[in-house]
Z-matrix of the N, CA and C atoms (Angstrom, degrees):
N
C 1 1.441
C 2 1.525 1 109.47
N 3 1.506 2 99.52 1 -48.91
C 4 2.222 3 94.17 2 -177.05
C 5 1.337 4 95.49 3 -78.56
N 6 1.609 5 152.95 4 20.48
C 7 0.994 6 149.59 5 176.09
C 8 1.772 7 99.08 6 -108.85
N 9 1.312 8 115.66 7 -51.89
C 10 1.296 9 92.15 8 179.39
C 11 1.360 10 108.47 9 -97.04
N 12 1.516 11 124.16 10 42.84
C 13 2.141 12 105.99 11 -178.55
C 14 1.937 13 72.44 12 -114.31
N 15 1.684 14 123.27 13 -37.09
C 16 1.610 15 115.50 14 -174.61
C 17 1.687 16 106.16 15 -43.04
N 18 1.765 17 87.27 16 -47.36
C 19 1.973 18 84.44 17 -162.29
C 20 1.654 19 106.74 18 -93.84
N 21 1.229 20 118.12 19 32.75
C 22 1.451 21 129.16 20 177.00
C 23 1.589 22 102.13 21 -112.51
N 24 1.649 23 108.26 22 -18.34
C 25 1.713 24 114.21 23 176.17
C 26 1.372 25 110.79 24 -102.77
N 27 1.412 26 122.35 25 7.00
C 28 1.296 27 126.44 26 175.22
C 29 1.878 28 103.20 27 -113.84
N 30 1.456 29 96.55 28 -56.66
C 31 2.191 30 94.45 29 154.80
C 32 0.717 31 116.35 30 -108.89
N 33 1.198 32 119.97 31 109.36
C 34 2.243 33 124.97 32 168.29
C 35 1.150 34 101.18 33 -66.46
N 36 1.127 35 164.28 34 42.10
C 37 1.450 36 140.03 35 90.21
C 38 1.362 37 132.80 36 -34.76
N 39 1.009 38 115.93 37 -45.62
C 40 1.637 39 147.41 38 170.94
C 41 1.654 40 93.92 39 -62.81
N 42 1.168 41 118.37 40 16.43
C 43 1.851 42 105.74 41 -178.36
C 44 1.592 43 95.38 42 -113.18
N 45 1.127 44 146.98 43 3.86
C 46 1.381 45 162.49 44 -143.49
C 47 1.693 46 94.14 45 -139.24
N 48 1.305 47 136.11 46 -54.56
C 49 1.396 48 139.48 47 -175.80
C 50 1.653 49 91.88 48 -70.13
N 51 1.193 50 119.42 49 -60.32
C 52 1.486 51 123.09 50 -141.42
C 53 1.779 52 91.13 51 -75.66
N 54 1.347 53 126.70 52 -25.98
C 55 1.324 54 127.23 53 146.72
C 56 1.354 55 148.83 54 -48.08
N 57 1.181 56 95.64 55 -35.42
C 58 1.534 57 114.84 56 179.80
C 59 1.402 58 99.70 57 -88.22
N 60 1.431 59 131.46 58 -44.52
C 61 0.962 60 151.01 59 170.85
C 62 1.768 61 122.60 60 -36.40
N 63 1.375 62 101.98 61 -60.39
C 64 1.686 63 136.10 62 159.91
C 65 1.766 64 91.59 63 -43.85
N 66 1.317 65 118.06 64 -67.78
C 67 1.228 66 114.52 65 -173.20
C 68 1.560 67 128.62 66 -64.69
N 69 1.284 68 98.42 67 -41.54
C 70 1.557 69 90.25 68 170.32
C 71 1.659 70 111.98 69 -92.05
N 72 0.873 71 114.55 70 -12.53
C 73 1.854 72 92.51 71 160.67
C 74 1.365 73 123.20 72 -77.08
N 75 1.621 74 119.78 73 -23.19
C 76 1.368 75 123.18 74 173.81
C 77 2.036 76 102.36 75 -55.74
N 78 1.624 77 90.68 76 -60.38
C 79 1.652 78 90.27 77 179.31
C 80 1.494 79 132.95 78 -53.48
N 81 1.505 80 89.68 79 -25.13
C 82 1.670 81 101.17 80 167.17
C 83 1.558 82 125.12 81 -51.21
N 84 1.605 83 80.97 82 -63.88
C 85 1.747 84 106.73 83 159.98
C 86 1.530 85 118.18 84 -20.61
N 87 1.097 86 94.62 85 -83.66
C 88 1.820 87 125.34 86 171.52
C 89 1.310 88 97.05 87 -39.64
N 90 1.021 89 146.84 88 -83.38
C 91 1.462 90 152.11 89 173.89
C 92 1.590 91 113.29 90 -21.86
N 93 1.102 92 106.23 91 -77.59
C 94 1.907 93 108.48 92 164.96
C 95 0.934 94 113.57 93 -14.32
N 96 2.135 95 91.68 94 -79.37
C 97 1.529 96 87.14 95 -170.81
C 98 1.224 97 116.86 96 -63.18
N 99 0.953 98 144.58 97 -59.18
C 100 1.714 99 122.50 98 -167.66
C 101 1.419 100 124.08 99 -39.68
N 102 1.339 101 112.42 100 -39.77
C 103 1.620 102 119.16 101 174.15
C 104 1.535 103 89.13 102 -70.12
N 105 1.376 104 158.32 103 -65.74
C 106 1.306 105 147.76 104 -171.17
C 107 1.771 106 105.65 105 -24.15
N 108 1.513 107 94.64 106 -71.63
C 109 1.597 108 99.37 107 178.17
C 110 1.384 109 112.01 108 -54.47
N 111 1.580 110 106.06 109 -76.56
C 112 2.065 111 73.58 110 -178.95
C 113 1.207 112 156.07 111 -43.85
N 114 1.806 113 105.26 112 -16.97
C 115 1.513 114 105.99 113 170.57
C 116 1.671 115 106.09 114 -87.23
N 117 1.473 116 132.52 115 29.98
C 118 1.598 117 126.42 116 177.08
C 119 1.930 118 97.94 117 -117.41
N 120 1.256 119 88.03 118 162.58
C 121 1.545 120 91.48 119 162.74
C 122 1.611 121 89.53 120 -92.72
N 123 2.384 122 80.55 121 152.79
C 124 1.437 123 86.48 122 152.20
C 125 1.470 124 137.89 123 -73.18
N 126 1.289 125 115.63 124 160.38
C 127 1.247 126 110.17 125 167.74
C 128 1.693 127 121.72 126 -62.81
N 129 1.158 128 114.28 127 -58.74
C 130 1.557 129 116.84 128 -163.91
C 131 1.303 130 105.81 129 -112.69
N 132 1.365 131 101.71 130 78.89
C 133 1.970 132 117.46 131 169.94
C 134 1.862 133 96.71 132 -119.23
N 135 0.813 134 118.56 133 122.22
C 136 1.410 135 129.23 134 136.57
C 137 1.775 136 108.76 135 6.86
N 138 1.490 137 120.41 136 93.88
C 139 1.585 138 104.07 137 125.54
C 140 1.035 139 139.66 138 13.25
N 141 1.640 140 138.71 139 150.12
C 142 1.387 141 146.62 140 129.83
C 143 1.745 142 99.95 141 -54.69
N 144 1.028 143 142.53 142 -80.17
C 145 1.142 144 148.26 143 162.09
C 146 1.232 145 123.54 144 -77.30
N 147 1.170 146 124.64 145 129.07
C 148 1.569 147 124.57 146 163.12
C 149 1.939 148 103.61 147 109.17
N 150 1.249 149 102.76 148 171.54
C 151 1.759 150 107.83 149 -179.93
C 152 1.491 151 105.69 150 -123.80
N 153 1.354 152 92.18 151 137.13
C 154 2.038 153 87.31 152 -179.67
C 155 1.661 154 92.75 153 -110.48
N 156 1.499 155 88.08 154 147.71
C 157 0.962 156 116.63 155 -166.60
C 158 1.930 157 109.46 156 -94.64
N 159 1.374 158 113.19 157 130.35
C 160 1.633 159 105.60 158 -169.68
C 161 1.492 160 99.37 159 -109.47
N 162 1.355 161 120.73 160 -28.30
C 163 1.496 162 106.65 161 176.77
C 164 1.472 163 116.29 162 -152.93
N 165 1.365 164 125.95 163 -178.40
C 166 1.930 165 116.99 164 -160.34
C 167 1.646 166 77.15 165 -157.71
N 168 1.531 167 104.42 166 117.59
C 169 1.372 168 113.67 167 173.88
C 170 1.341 169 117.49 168 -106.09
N 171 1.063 170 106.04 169 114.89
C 172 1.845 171 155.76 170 -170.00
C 173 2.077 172 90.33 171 -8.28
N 174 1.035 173 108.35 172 147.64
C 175 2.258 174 100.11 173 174.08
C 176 1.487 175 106.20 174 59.48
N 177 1.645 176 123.47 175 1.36
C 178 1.614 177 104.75 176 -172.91
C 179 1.518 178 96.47 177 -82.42
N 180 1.726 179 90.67 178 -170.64
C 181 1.710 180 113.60 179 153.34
C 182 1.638 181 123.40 180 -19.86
N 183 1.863 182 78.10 181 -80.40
C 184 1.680 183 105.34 182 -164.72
C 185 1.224 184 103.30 183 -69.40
N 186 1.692 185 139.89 184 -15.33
C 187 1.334 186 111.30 185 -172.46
C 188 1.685 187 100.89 186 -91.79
N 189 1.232 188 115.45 187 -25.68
C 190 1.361 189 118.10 188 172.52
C 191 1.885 190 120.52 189 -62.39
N 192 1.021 191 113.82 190 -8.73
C 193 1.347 192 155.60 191 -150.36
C 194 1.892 193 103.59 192 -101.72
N 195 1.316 194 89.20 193 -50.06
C 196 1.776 195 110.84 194 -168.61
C 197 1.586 196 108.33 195 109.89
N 198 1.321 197 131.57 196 -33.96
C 199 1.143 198 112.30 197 -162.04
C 200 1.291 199 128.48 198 -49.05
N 201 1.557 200 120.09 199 150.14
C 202 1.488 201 108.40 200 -176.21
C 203 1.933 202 98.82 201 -137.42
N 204 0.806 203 87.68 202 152.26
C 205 2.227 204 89.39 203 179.03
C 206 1.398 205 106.62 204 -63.60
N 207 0.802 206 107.36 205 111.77
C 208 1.698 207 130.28 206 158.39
C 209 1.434 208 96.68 207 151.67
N 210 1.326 209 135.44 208 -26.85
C 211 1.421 210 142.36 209 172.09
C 212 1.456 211 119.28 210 -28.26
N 213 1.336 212 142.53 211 162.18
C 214 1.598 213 115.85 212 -175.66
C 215 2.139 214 79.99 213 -147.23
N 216 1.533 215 103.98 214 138.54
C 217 1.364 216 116.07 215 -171.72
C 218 1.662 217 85.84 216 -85.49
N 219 1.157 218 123.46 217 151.32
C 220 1.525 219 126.17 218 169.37
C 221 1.369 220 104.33 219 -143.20
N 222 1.642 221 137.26 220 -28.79
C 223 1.726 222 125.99 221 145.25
C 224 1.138 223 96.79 222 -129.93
N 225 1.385 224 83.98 223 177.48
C 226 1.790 225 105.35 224 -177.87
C 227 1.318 226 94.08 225 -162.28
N 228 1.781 227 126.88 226 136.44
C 229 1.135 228 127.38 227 -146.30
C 230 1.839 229 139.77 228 -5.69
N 231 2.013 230 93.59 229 33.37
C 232 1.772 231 99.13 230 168.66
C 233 1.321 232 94.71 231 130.53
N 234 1.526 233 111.97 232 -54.05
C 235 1.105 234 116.50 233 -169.90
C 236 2.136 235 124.41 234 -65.32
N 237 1.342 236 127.48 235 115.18
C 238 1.100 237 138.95 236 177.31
C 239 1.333 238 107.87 237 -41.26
N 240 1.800 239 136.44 238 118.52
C 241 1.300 240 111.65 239 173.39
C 242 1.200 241 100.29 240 -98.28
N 243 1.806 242 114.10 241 163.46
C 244 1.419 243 130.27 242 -175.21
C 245 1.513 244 99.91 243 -140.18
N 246 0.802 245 91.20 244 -49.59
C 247 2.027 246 98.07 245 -179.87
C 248 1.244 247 104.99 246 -101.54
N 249 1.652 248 138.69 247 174.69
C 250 1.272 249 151.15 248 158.20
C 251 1.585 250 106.00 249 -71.97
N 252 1.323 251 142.24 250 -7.59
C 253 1.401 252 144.61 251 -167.41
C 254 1.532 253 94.78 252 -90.19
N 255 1.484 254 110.51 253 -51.31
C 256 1.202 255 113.77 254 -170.16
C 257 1.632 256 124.97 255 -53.67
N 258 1.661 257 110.70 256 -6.48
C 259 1.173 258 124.38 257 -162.03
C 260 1.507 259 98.38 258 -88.02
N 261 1.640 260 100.13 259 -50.74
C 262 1.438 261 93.04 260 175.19
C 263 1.749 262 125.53 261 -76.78
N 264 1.173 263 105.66 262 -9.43
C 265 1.523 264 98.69 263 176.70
C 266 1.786 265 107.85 264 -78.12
N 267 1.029 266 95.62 265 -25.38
C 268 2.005 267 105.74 266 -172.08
C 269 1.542 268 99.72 267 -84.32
N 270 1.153 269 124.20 268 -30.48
C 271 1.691 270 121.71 269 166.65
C 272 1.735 271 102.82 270 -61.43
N 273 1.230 272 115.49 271 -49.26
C 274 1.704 273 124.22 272 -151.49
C 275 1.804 274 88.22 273 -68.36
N 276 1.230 275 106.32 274 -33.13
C 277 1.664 276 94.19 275 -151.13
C 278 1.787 277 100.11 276 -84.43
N 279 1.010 278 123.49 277 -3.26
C 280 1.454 279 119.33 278 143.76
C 281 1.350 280 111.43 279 -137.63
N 282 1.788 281 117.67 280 105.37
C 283 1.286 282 131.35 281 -170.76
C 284 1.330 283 108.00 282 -56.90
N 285 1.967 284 131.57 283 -32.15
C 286 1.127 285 131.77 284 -119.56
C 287 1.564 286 74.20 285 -128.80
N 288 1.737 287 132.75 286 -68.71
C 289 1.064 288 108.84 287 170.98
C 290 1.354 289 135.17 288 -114.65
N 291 1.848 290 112.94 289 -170.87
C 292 1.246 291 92.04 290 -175.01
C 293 1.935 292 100.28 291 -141.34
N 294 1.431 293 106.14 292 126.72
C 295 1.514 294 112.09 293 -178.37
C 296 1.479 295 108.87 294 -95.40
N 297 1.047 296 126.17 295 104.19
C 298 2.096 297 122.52 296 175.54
C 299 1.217 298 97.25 297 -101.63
N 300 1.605 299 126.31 298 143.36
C 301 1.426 300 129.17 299 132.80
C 302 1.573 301 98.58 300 -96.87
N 303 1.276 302 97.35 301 147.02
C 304 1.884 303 126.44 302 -175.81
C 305 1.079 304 95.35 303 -155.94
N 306 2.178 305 88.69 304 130.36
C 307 1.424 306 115.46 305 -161.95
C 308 1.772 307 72.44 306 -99.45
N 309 1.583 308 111.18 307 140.55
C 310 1.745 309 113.63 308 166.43
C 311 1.167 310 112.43 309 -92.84
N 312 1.450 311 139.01 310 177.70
C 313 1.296 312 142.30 311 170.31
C 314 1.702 313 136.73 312 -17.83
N 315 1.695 314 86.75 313 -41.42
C 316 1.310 315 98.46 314 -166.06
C 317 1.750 316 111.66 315 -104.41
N 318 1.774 317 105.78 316 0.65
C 319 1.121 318 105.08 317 162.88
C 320 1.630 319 108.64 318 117.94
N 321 1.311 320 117.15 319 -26.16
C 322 1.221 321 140.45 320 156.66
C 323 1.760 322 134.86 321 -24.82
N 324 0.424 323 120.63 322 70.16
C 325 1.845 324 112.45 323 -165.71
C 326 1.761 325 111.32 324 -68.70
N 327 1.217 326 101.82 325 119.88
C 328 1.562 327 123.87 326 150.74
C 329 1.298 328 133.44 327 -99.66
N 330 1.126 329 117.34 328 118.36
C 331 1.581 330 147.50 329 161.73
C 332 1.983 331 103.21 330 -49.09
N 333 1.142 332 99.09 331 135.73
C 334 1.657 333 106.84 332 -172.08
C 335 1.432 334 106.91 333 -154.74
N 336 0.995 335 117.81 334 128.27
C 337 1.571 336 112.75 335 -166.57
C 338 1.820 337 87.16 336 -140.16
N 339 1.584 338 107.48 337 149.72
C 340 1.654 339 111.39 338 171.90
C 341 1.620 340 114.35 339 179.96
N 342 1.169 341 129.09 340 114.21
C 343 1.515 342 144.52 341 178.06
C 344 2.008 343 103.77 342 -35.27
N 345 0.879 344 114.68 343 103.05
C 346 1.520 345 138.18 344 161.66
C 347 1.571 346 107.63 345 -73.39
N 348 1.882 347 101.75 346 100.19
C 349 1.199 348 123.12 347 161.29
C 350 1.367 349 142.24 348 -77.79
N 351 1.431 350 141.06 349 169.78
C 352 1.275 351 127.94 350 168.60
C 353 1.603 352 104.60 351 -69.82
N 354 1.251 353 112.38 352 154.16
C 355 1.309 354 119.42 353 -163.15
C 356 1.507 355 133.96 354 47.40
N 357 1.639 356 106.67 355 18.82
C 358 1.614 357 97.12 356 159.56
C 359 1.613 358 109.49 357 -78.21
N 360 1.141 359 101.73 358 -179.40
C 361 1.327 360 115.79 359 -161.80
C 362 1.963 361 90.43 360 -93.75
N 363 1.878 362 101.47 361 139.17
C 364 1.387 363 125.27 362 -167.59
C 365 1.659 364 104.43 363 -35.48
N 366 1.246 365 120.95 364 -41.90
C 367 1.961 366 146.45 365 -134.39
C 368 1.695 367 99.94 366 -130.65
N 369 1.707 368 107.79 367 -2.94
C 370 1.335 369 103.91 368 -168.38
C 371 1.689 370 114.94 369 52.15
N 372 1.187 371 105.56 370 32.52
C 373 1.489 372 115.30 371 173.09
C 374 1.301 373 114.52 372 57.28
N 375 1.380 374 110.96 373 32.37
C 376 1.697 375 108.43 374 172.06
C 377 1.399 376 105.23 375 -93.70
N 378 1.237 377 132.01 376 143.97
C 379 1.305 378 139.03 377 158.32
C 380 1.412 379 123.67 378 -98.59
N 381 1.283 380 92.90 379 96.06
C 382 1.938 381 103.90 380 173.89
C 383 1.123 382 131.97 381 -19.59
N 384 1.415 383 145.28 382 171.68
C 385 1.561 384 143.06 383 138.31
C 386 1.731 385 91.67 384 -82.70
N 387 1.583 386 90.88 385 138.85
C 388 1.765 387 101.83 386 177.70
C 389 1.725 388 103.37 387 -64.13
N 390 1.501 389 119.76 388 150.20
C 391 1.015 390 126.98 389 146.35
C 392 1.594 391 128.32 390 -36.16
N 393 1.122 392 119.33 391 137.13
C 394 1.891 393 100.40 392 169.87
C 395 0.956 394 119.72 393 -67.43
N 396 1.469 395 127.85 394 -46.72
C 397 1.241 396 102.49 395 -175.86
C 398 1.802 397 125.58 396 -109.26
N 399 2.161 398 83.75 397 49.31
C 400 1.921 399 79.36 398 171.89
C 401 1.620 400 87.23 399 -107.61
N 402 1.094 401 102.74 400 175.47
C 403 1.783 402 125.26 401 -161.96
C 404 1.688 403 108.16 402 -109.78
N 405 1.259 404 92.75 403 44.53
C 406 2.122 405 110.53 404 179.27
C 407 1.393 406 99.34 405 -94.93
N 408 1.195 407 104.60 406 -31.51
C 409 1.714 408 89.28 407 -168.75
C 410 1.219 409 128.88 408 -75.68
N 411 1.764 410 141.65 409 143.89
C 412 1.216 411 131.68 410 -149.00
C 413 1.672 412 89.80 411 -112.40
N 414 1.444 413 113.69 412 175.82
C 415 1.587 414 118.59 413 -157.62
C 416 1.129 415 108.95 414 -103.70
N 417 0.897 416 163.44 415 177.87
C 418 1.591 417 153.41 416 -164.67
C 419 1.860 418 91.08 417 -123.74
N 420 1.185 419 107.13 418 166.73
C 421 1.234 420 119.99 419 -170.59
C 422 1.323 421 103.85 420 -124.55
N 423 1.471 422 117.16 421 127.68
C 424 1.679 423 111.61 422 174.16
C 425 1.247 424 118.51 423 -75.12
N 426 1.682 425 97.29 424 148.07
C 427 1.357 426 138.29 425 -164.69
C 428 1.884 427 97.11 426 -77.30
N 429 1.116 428 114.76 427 -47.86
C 430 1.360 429 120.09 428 -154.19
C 431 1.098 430 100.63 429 -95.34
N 432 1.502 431 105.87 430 149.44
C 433 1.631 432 120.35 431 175.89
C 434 1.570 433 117.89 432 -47.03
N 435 1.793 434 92.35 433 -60.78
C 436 1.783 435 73.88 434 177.90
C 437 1.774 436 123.37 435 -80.01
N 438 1.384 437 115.55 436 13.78
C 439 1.144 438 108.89 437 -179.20
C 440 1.322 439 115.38 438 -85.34
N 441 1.694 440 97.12 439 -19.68
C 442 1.900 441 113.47 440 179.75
C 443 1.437 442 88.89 441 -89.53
N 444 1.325 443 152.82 442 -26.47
C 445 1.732 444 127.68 443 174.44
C 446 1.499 445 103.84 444 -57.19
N 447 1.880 446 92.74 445 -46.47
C 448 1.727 447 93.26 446 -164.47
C 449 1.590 448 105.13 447 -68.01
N 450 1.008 449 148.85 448 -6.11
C 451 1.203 450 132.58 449 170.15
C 452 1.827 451 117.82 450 -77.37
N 453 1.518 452 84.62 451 -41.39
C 454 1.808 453 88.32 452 -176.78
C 455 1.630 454 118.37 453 -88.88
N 456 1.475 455 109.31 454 10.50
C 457 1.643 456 122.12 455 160.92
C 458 1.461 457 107.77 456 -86.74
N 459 1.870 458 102.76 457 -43.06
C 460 1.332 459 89.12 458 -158.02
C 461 1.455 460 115.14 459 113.67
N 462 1.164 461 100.82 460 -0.89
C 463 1.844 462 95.24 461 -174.22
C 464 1.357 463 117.14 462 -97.34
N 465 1.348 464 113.51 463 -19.42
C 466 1.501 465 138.21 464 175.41
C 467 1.526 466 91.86 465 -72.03
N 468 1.069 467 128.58 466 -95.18
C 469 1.701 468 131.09 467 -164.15
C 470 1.971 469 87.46 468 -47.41
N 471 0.646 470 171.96 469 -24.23
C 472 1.542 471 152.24 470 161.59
C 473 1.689 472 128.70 471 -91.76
N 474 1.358 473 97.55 472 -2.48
C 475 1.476 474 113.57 473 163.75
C 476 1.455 475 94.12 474 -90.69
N 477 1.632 476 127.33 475 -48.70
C 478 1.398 477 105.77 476 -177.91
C 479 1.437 478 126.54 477 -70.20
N 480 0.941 479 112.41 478 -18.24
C 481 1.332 480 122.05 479 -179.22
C 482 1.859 481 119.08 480 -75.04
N 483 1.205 482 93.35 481 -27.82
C 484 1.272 483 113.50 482 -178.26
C 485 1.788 484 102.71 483 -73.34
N 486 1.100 485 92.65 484 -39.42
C 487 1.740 486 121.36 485 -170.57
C 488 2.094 487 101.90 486 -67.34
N 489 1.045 488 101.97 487 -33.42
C 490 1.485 489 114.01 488 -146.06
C 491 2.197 490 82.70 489 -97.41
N 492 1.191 491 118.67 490 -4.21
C 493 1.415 492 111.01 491 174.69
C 494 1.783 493 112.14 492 112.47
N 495 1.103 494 104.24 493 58.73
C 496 1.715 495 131.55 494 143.06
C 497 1.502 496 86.99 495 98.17
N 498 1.132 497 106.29 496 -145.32
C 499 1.943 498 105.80 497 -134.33
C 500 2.284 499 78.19 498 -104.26
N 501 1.754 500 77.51 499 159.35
C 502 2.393 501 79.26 500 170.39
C 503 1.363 502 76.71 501 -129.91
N 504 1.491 503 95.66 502 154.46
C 505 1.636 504 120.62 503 176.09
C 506 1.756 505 87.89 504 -100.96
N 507 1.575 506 115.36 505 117.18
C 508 1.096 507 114.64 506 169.87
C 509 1.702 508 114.28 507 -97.42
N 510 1.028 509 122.27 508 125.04
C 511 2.071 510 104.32 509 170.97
C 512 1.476 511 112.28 510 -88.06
N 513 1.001 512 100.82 511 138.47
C 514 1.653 513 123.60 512 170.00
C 515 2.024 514 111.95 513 -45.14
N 516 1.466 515 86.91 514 -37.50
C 517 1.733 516 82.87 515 166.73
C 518 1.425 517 119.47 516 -76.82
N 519 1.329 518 120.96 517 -34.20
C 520 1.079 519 116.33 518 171.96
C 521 1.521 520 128.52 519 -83.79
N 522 0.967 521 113.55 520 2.75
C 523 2.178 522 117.19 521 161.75
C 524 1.510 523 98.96 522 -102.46
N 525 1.457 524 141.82 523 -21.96
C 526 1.133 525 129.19 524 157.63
C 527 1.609 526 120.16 525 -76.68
N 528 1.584 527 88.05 526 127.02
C 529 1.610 528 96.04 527 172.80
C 530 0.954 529 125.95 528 -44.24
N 531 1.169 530 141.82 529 147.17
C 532 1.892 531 145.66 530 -165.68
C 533 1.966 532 101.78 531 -81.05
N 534 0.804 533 129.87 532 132.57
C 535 1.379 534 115.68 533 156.63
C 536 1.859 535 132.13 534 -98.36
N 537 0.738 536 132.19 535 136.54
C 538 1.222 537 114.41 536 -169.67
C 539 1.504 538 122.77 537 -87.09
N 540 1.443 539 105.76 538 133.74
C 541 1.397 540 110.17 539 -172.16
C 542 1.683 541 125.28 540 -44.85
N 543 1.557 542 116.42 541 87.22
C 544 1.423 543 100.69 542 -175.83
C 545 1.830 544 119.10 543 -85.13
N 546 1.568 545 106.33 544 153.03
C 547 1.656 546 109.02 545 172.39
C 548 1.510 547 133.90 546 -36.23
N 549 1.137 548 123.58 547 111.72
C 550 1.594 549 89.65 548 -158.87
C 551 1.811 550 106.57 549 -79.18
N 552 1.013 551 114.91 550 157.03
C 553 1.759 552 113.19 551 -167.90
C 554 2.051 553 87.32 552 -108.33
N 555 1.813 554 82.42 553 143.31
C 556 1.366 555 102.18 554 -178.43
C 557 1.506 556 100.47 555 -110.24
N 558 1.315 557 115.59 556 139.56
C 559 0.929 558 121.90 557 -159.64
C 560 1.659 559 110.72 558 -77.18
N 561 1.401 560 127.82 559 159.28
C 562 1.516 561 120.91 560 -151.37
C 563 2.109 562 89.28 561 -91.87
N 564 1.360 563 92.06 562 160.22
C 565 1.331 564 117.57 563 153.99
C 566 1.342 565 140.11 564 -71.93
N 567 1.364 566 158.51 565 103.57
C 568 1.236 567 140.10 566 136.58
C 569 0.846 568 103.40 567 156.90
């Protein structure tokens, strides 16, 4: 690319290649990576056992605690977690304290023990990895040029949809915002 934009400033003809050029290696780019990511696991899915943890909010429990995101909870006062429910029933059953083993990054397990006050936070301020199939997770935004036309045409959200199991009847009232019914004002006297 800096080989042909130099000799595109010595022949401006070459300013039309070295463009097109710019563009399709960006899309190339874009392309990779996405096939890169889909052939990896994710990082922050859920265990067979235990809950991974995605974030530790700043003054809580868990950061005082050590925990850090990528960490994976495997007990919490004895009890094995499997589900996210189980977290709160294994907190409840000793209000006052709280025993975690946490497996760390490298696979390691630490023992963590710490007195549960009024007003700590429900989760000890850990922030979960979402469930799969709850509807928290936000959509990624395309990388690629034409994936940003196709969003702001519209052809992307109706190719997916199309994609996602046959056609949706969308109404025009319902993608327009609602407005709220205002008073109507009569005009003054005198």
């Amino acid at each position: 690319m800096l080989g042909v934009s130099l000799l595109a400033a010595w022949w401006s003809p070459l300013t039309l290649v070295a463009a097109l050029l710019a563009l399709l290696l960006h899309e190339g780019l874009s392309w990779y990576s996405a096939l890169e990511e889909r052939s990896t696991s994710p990082s922050f899915v859920h265990p067979p056992v235990g809950r991974k943890v995605l974030a530790v909010l700043p003054g809580s429990p868990a950061q005082e605690l050590g925990i850090l995101p990528g960490e994976v909870l495997l007990k919490v006062n004895g009890v094995l977690l499997t589900d996210a429910a189980q977290l709160h029933e294994a907190l409840r059953m000793n209000p006052a304290y709280c025993k975690l083993e946490v497996q760390n990054r490298e696979g390691e397990s630490k023992y963590l023990q710490r007195p549960i006050y009024d007003g700590d936070h429900h989760q000890l301020g850990m922030i979960l990895v979402p469930e799969p199939d709850e509807a928290v997770t936000a959509e990624a935004k395309p990388s690629s040029i034409f994936g940003i036309i196709g969003m702001k045409t519209g052809t992307r959200t109706r190719r997916r949809a199309l994609s996602a199991g046959g056609l949706q009847r969308v109404s025009t009232a319902a993608a327009q915002p609602s407005q709220p019914d205002l008073p109507k004002q009569e005009p003054a006297e005198g």
